[in-house]
C-alpha positions in Angstrom: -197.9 -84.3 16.3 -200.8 -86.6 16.0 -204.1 -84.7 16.5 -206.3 -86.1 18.9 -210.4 -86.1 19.3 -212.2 -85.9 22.6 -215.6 -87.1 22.5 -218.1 -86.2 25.6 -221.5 -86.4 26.1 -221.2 -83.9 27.9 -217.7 -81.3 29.1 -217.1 -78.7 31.1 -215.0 -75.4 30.7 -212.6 -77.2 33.1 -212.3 -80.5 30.8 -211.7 -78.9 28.2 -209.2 -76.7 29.2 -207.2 -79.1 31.0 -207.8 -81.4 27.5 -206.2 -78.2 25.1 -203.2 -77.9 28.1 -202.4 -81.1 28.8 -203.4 -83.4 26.2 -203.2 -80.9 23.0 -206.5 -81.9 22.1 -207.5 -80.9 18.5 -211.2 -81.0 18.7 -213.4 -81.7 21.4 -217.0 -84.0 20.0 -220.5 -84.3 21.7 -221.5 -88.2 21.4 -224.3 -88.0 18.9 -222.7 -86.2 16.2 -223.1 -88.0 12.7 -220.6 -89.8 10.3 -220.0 -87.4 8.3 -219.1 -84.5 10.5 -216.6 -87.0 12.0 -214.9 -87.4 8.3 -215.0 -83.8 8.2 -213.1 -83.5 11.5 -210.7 -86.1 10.6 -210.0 -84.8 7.6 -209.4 -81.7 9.0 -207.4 -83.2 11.4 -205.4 -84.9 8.6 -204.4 -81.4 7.5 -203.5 -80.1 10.2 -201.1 -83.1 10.6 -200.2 -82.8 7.4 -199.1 -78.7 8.1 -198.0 -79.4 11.5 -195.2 -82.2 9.7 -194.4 -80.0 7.3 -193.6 -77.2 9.5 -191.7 -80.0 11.2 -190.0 -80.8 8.7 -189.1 -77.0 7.4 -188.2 -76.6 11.3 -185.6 -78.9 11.6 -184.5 -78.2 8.3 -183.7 -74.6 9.2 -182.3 -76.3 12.0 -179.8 -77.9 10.3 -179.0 -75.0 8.1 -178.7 -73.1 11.3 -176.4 -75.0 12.7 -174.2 -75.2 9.1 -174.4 -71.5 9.1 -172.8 -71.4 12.5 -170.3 -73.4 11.6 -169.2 -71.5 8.8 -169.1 -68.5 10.8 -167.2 -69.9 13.3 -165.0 -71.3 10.6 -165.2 -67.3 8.8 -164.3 -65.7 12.2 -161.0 -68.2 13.1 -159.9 -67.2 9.6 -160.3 -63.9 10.2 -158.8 -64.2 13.3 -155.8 -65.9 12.0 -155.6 -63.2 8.9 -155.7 -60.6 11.4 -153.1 -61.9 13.3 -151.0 -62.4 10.4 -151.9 -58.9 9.1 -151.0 -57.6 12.3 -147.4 -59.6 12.2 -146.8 -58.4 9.1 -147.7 -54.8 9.7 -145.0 -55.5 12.7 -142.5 -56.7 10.6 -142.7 -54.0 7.9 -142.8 -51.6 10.3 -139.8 -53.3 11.8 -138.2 -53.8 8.6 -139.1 -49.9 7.2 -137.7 -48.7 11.0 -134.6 -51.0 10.2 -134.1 -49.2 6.5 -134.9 -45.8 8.6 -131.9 -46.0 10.6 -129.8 -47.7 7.7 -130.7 -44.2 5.7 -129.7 -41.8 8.8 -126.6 -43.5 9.2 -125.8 -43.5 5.4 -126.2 -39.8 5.8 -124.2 -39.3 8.9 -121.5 -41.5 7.1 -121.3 -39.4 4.1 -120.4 -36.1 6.2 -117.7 -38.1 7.5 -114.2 -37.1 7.0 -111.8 -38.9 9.2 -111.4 -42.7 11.1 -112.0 -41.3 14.2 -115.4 -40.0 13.0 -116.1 -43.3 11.4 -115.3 -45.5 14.7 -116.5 -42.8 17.1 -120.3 -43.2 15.0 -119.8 -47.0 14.6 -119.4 -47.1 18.4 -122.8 -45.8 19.2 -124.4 -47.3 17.1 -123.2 -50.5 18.7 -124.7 -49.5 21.8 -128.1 -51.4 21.0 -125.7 -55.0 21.8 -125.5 -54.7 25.8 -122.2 -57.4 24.8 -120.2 -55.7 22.4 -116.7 -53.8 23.0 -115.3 -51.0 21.2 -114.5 -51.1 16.9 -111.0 -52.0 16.0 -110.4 -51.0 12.2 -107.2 -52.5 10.5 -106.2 -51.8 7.0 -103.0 -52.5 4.8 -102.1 -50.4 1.5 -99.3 -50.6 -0.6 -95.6 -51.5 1.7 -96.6 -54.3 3.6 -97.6 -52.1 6.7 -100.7 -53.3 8.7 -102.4 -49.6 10.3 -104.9 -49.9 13.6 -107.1 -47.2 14.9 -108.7 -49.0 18.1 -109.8 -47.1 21.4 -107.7 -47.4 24.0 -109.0 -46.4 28.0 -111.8 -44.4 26.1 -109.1 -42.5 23.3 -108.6 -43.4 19.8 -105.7 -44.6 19.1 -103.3 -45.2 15.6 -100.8 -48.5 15.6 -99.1 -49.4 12.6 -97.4 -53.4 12.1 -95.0 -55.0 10.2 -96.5 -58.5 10.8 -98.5 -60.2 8.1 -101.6 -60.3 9.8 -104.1 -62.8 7.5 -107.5 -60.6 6.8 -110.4 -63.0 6.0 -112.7 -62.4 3.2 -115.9 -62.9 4.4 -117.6 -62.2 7.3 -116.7 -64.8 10.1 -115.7 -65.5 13.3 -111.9 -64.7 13.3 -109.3 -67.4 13.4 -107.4 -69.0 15.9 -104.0 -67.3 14.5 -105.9 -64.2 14.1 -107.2 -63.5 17.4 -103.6 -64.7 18.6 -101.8 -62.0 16.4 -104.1 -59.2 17.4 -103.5 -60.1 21.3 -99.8 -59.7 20.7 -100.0 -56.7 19.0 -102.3 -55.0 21.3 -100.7 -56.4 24.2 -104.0 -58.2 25.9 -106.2 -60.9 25.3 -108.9 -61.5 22.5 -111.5 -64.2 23.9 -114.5 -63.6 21.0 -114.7 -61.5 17.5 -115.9 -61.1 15.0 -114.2 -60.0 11.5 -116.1 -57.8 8.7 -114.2 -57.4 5.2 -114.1 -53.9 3.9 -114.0 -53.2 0.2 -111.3 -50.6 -1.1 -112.3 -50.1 -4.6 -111.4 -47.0 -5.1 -108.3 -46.7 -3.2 -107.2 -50.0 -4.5 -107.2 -48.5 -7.9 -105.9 -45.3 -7.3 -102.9 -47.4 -5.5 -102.9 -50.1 -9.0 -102.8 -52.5 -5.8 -105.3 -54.6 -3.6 -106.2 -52.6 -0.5 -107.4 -54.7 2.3 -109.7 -53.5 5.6 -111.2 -55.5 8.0 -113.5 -54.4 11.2 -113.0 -56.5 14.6 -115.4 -56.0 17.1 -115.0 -57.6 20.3 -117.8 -59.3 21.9 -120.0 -62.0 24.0 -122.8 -62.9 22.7 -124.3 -65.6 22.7 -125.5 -68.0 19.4 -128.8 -67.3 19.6 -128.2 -63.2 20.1 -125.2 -63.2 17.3 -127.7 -63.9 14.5 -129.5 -60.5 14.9 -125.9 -58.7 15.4 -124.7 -60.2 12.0 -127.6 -59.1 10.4 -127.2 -56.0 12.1 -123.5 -55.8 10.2 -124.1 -57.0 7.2 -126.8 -53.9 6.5 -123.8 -51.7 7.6 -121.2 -53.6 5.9 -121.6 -51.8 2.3 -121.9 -48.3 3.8 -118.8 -48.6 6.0 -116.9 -49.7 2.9 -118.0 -47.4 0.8 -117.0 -44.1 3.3 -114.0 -46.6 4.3 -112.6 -46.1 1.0 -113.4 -42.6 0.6 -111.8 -41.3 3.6 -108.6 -43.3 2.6 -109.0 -41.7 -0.9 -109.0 -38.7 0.4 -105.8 -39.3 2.8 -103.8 -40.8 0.0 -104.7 -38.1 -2.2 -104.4 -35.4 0.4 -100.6 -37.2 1.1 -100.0 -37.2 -2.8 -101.0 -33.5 -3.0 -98.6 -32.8 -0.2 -95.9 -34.6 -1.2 -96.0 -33.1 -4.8 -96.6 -30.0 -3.1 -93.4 -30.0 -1.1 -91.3 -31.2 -4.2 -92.2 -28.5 -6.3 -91.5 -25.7 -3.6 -88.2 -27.6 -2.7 -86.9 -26.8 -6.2 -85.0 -24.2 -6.9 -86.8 -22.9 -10.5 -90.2 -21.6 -10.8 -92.8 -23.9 -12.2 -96.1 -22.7 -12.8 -99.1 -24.4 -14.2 -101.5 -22.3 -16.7 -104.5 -23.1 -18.8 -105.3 -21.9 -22.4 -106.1 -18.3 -21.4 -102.3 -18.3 -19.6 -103.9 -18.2 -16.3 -101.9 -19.6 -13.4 -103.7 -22.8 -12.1 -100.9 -23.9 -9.6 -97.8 -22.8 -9.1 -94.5 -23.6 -6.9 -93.2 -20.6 -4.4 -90.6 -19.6 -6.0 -92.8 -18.4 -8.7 -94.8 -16.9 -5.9 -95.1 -16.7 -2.2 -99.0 -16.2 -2.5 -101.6 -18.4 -4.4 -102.3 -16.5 -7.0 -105.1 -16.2 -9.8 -104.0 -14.0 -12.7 -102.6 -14.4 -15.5 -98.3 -15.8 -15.3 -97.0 -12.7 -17.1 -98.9 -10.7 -14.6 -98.0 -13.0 -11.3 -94.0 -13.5 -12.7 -92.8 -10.4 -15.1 -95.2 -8.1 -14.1 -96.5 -7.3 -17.1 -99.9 -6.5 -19.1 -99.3 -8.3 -22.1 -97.2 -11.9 -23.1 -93.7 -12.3 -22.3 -91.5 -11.8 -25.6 -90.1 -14.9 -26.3 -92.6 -17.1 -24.5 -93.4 -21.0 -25.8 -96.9 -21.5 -24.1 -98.8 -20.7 -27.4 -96.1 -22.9 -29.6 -96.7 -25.8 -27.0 -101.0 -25.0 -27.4 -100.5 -25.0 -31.4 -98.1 -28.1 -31.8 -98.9 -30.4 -28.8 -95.3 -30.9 -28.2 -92.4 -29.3 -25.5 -91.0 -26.3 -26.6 -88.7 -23.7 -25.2 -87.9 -19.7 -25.1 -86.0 -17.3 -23.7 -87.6 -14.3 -22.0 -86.5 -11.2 -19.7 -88.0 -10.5 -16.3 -86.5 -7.3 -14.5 -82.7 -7.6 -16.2 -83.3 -11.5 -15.5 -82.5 -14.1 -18.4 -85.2 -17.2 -18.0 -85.3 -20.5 -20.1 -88.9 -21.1 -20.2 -89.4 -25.1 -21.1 -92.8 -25.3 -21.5 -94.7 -29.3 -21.6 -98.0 -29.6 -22.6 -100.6 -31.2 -20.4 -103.0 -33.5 -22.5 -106.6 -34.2 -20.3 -108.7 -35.0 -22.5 -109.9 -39.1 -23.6 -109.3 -38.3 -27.4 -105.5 -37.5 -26.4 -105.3 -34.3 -29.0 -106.4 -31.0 -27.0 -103.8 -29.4 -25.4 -105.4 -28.1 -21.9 -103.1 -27.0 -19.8 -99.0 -26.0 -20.0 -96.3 -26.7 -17.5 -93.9 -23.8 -17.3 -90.1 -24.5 -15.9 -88.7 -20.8 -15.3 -84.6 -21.5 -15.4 -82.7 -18.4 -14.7 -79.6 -18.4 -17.0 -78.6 -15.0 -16.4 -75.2 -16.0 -14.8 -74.7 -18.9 -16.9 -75.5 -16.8 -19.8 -73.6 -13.4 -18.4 -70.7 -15.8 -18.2 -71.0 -17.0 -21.5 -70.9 -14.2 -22.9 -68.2 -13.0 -20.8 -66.5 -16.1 -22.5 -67.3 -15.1 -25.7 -66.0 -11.9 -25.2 -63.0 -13.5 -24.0 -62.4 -15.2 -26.3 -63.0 -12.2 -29.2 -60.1 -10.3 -27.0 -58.5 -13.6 -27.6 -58.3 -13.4 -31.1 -58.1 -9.8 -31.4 -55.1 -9.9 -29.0 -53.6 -12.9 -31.5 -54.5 -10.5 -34.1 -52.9 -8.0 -32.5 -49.6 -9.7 -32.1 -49.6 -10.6 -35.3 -50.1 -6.9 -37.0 -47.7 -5.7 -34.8 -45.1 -8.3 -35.5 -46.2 -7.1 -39.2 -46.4 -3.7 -39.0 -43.9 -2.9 -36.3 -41.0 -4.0 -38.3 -41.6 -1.7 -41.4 -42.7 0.8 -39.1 -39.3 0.6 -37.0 -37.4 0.7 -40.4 -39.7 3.9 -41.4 -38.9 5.6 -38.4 -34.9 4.9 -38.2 -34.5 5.9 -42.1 -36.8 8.9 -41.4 -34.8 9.7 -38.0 -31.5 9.0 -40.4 -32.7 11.8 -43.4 -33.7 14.3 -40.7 -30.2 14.3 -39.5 -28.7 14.8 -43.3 -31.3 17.8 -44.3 -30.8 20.7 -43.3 -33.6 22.2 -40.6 -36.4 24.9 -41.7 -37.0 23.3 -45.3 -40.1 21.9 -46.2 -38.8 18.3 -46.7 -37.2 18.0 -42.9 -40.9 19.1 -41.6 -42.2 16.2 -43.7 -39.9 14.0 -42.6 -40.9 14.9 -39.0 -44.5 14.4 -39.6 -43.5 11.1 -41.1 -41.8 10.0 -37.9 -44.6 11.5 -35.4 -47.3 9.4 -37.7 -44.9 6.1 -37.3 -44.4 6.9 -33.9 -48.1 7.1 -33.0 -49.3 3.9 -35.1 -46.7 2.0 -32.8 -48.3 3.1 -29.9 -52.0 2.6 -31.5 -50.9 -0.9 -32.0 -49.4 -1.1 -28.1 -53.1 0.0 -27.1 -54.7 -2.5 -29.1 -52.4 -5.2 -27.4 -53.2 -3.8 -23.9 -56.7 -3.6 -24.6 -57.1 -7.1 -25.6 -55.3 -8.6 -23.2 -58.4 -11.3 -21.4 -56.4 -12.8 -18.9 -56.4 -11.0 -14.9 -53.7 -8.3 -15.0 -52.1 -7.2 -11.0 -54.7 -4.0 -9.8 -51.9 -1.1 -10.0 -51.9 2.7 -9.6 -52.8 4.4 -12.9 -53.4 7.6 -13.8 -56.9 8.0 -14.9 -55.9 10.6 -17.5 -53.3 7.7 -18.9 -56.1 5.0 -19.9 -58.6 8.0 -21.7 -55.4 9.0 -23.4 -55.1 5.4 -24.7 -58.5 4.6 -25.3 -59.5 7.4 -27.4 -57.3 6.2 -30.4 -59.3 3.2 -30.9 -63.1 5.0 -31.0 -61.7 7.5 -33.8 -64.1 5.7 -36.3 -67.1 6.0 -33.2 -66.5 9.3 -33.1 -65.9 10.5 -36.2 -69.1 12.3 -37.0 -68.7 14.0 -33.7 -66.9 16.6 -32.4 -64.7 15.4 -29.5 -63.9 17.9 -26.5 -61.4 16.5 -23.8 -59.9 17.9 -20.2 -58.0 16.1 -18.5 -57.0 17.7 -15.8 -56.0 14.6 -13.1 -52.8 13.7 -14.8 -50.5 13.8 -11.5 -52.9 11.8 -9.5 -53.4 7.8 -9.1 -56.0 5.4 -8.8 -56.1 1.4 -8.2 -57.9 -0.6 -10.4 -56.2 -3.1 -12.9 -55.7 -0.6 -16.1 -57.3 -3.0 -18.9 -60.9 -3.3 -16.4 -60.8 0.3 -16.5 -59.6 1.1 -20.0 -62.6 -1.5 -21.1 -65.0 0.6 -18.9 -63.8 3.6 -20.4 -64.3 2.2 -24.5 -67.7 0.6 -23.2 -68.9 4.2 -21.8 -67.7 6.4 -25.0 -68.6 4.0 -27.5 -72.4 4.3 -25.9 -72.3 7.6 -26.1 -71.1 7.8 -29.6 -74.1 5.4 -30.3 -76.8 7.0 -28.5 -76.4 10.1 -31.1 -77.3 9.2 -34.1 -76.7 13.0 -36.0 -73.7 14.1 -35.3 -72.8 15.7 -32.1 -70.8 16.7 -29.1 -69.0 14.5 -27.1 -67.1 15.8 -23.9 -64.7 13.4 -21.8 -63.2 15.6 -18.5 -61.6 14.6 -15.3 -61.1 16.3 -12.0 -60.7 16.0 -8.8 -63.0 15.9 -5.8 -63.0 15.3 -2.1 -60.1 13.0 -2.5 -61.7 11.3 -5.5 -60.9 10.8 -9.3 -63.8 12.0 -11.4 -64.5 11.2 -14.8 -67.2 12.6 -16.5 -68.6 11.5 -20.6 -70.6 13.8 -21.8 -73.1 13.2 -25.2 -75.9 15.4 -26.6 -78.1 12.0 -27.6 -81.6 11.9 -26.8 -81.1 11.1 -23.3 -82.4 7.9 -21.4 -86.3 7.9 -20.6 -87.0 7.4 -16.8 -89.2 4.3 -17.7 -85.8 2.4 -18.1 -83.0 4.7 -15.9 -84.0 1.7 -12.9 -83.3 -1.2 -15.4 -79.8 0.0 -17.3 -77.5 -1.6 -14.8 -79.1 -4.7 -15.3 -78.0 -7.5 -16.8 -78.7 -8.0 -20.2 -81.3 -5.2 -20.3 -80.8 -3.1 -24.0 -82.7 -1.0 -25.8 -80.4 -1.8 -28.5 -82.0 -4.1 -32.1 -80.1 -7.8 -31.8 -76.8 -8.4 -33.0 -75.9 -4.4 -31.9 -75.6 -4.9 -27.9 -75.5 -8.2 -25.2 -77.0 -5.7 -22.5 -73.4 -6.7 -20.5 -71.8 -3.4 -20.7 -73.2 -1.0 -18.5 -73.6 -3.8 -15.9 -69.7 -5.0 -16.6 -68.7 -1.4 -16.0 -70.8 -1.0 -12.8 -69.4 -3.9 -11.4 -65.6 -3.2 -12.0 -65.8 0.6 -10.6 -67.5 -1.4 -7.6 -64.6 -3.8 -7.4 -62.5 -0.9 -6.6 -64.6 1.1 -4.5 -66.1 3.7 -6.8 -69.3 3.9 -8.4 -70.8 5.3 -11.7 -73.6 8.1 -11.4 -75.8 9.5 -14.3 -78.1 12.2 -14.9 -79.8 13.8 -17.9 -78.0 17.3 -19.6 -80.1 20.1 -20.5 -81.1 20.8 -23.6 -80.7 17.3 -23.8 -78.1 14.3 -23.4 -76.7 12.5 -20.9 -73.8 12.9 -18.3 -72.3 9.9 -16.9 -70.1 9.7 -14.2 -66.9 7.4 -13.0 -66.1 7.8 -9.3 -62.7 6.6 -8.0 -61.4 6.6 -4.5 -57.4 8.5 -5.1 -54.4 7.1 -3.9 -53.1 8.9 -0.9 -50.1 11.6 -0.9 -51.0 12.3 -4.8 -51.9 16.0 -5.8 
């Protein structure tokens, strides 16, 4: 960068072109130029060296920062290089990871409109499909009894095994042990080479079950180390899920067993149980209380009715809390209604719903009552006995002294027709009393032929105080002809049909008893002018236990008594109503053969 000075006395255009190419000549000088201009020049020259090193020095510094400069941006770009690249792998593995959580979600999904193992596996299985090396799901579980249950597929079918063995379920995931995979081969009958074992939690079903339930998936396979990582990562995202619908679908089977099970013991019994809420409306119910499921109210579904069963406990049980008990009547049927209360809610104090236990005592109570009665007949027939042991004496004394007298006065005067009354009243008391002994006599008496006309003649005697505001009309007209019956069944059918009638008129009126005959049968018609029997009830008189009658007047027996002893001996009763009003019933006996 030094300038240089030519100096000529004398140059050409050629010099000095060849001095500004080649030797960068900074001024060219004549030889007879003075001193000073020469300082001028060099000190013009100076400058320009001076410039000329400064722009050297200003050149090669901006080389330098160049050359910084591109090194920092080749530094910038590999960083931005390598942050791309790691951007990029991360964008990979979230996308990775999100399509991962994708396909956990679907499956969650899929699981949850599950409802059976076979849907469970079947779903498992293709989802399995991703591992080129896997075989098919085998699911084992173990409630309560010991029992070990396998669904596994078998040639492509899904297949249920059950076990006795105690099989030893691991509680983590793992590669199965040696006794494991050896007590799966023998129960399955072929060989295990590779497994692996995922726990399943029963939560739910364990505490349904107040015992530790136990599941376990095995899934056969051969992979190899480096490929089993990404397959138990694979299983333990699907681990919870499976357990989860695991248990609910084993909840549901145990429940759905439970539901059964109850539901077949409470059709297998013989009463009617029915279970209603506060508003008596049926919420479950057996079959013998009905054949249907049914969603009305239980006097509507049972008795048939609009309005609460007389005699029904259900609104004791919803006042007190505690198990009561009532009687009611359903079609002539006697039920003992036992009634518990059901207590749902956590405070333990609201009743909410009440199980109803329908026992039908109407045999055990008609024979009860039958008893009852027997045993009144009992001690009226005791009584009996014992009257006529008292009164038959005196009377036998008042007869013989009277029968003595008649023979000492003479006949026509007023005394010997007293005395004859006097013997006819002693007379018939004895045979009053004989009645009453007949009557009350429980025990089964030999079926005989009677005359029909015979047992009203007897039974009339004792209803004199029945029928003492009434006027009494009799015909008899079937005195020569038989019947067969056991006289005491009939003579009790006969009191239990007159003393209704007397009852069902409560002013005084007329009371008819007449008997005929009639295509070779006895008939014995009693006749009242009561108010007659509305046709609401004529369907339920025969009934056991139905009465209109207040308590403590009538058991409801004696209609139903009556029917079946005229049945016994092949006749039958009939009713209808009697104009203006009244009612006409009917005794109809089969008569014995040869009699007119």
């Amino acid at each position: 960068m030094a300038p240089r000075f030519f100096m000529a006395e004398d140059l050409t255009e050629g010099e000095v072109r060849e001095g500004i190419n080649r030797a960068q000549v900074f001024r060219f000088l004549r030889g007879n130029i003075g001193e000073r201009e020469i300082w001028s020049n060099l000190e013009m020259a100076l400058q320009r060296h001076s410039m000329l090193l400064s722009r050297s020095l200003l050149l090669k510094e901006s080389s330098h920062q160049n050359k910084q400069l591109e090194a920092l941006t080749h530094s910038l770009e590999g960083m931005v290089d390598e942050r791309t690249q790691y951007i990029e792998l991360s964008h990979h593995e979230e996308a990775e990871k999100l399509n991962r959580e994708r396909q956990l979600i679907r499956l969650i999904k899929d699981l949850a409109t599950q409802t059976s193992f076979e849907d469970i596996l079947v779903m498992l299985r293709k989802e399995l499909r991703k591992f080129h090396k896997i075989g098919d799901p085998i699911l084992a579980f173990r409630l309560e009894g010991g029992r070990t249950f396998f669904w596994s597929f078998q040639s492509g079918t899904l297949t249920q095994t059950e076990s006795n063995h105690a099989f030893e379920f691991p509680k983590t995931p793992q590669v199965p042990s040696a006794q494991l995979i050896r007590d799966f081969a023998n129960h399955f009958g072929r060989p295990f080479i590779k497994a692996y074992v995922v726990p399943l939690e029963l939560r739910l079903t364990g505490h349904l079950l107040e015992s530790t339930g136990e599941a376990i998936l095995c899934i056969e396979n051969s992979l190899t180390d480096k490929e089993m990582g990404s397959f138990v990562e694979f299983m333990q995202d699907r681990m919870r899920p499976l357990s989860m619908v695991l248990d609910r679908v084993l909840l549901e089977s145990q429940l759905s067993s439970y539901s059964y099970r109850w539901e077949k013991t409470f059709d297998g019994m013989r009463d009617p149980i029915a279970i209603v809420d506060i508003d008596y409306q049926v919420v479950r119910a057996n079959r013998k209380f009905s054949d249907k499921f049914v969603h009305h109210k239980c006097y509507q579904s049972f008795a048939n009715r609009d309005a609460i069963c007389e005699g029904c406990p259900v609104a004791k049980v919803l006042q007190e809390g505690k198990p009561q008990s009532g009687q009611i009547h359903v079609d002539g049927r006697v039920f003992q209604v036992h009634s518990y209360p059901v207590i749902m809610d956590q405070e333990g104090s609201r009743v909410t719903n009440v199980v109803n236990q329908y026992v039908d005592i109407t045999q055990s109570r008609e024979l009860y009552l039958r008893m009852l009665q027997n045993e009144k007949m009992g001690a009226i027939g005791m009584l009996a006995g014992n009257i006529a042991h008292e009164l038959n004496n005196p009377l036998t004394g008042l007869k013989s002294l009277t029968q003595v007298l008649l023979r000492e006065v003479p006949g026509g005067s007023t005394l010997h027709s007293d005395l004859q009354e006097i013997e006819k009243a002693a007379t018939r008391s004895q045979k009053i009393i004989k009645n009453l002994l007949d009557f009350s006599k429980g025990e089964d008496q030999p079926s005989e032929y009677v005359s029909m006309d015979e047992v009203v003649e007897k039974t009339l005697p004792m209803l004199k105080s029945a029928m003492r505001m009434h006027r009494l009309e009799v015909d008899l007209q079937t005195l020569g002809v038989e019947v067969f019956v056991e006289p005491h069944l009939l003579q009790q059918v006969v009191f239990n049909l007159v003393n209704n009638a007397c009852q069902a008129m409560k002013d005084a009126g007329r009371l008819s008893v007449r008997s005929r005959c009639e295509n070779k049968q006895v008939i014995l018609e009693i006749e009242d002018t009561g108010p007659g029997i509305p046709d609401e009830i004529k369907q339920h008189i025969f009934k056991p236990f139905f009465t209109t009658k207040k308590e403590g007047h009538g058991t409801g027996l004696g209609l139903s008594m009556s029917l079946s002893v005229i049945e016994k001996f092949g006749g039958k009763i009939e009713f209808h109503d009697v104009q203006p009003h009244g009612t006409c019933f009917r005794i109809l006996l089969p008569q014995k053969r040869g009699s007119v």
